[in-house]
C-alpha positions in Angstrom: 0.0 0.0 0.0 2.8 2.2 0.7 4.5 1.9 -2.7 1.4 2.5 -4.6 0.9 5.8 -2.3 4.6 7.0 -3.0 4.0 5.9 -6.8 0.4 7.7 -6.8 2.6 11.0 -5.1 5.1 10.9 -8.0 3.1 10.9 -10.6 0.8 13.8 -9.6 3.7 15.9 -8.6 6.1 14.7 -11.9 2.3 15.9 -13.9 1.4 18.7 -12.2 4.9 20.2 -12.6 5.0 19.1 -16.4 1.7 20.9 -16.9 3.1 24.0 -15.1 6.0 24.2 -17.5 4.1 23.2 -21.0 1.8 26.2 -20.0 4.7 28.6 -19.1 6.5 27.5 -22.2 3.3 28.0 -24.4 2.4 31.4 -22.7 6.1 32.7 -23.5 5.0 31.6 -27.1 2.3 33.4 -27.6 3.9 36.2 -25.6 6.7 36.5 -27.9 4.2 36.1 -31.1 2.3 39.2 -30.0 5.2 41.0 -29.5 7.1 40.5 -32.8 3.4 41.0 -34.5 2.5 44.3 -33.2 3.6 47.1 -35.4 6.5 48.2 -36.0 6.5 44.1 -36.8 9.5 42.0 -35.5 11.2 44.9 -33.7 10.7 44.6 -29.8 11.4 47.9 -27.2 12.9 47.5 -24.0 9.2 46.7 -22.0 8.9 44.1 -24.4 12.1 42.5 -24.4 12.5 42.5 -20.6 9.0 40.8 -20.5 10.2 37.8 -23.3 13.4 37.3 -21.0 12.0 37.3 -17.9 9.7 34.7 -19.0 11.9 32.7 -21.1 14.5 32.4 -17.6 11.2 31.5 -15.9 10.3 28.3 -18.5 14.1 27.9 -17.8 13.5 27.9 -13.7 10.9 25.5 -14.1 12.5 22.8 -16.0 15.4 22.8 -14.0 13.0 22.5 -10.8 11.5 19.9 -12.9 14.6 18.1 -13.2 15.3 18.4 -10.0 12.3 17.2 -8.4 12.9 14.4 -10.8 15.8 13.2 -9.5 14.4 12.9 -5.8 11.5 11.5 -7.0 14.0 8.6 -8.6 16.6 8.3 -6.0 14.9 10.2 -3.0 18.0 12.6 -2.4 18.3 15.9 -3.2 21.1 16.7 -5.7 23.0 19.9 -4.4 24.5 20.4 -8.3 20.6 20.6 -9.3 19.4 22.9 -6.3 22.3 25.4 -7.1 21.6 25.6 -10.6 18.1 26.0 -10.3 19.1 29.1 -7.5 21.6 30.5 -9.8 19.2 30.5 -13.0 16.8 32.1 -10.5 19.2 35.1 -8.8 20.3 35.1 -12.6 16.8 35.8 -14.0 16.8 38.9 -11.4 19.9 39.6 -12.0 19.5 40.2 -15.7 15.9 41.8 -15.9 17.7 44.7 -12.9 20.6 45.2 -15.1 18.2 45.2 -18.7 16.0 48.2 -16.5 19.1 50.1 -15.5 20.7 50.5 -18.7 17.3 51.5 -20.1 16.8 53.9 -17.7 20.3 55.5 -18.2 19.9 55.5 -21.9 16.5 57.2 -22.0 18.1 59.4 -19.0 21.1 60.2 -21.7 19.1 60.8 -24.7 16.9 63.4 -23.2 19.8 65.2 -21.6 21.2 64.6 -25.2 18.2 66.1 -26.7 18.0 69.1 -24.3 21.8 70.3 -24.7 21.7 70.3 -28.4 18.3 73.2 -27.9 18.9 76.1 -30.5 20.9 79.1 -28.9 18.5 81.7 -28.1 19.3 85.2 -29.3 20.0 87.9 -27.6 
């Protein structure tokens, strides 16, 4: 009775995590469709971009959490190697979307300080 619980737990998780990621992955599809389709067509702007990353590392979180709740499932350890990468994709995913704000911040910051130095001289 016991094996046929633990078997019964395995599957549901092992599904319900499958599910999870075959949605993310198909959301991040149709994301990235309505993005390159909206005029101007096949060019994405910062907003855009930082969403289609963001959710691409997030389909990427989830299969590694799928992997490693996989391998405890199969040898019921937890494989430190697997834990760490699925941490580091995860610090990484913040990591990246901070750094992708930032620079657009400072480059929208620079091109209206651009824009205001170059004003015609006023005459006197």
């Amino acid at each position: 009775m016991h094996k046929a619980l633990r078997a019964y737990e395995k599957s549901i998780v092992l599904a319900l995590l499958m599910l999870a990621v075959f949605l993310s992955a198909i959301e991040l599809a149709i994301i990235l469709f309505q993005q390159i389709m909206t005029p101007p067509k096949s060019l994405l702007d910062v907003n855009e971009m930082l969403e289609v990353f963001g959710f691409f590392l997030m389909v990427l979180i989830g299969l590694e959490l799928l992997e490693t709740i996989k391998a405890y499932l199969q040898e019921d350890r937890v494989h430190a190697k697997v834990v760490f990468l699925v941490t580091l994709v995860a610090v990484s995913r913040k990591v990246i979307i901070l750094a992708l704000g930032i620079g657009y911040f400072l480059v929208r910051r620079t091109l209206y300080l651009h824009a205001t130095d170059k004003a015609p001289p006023t005459s006197e």
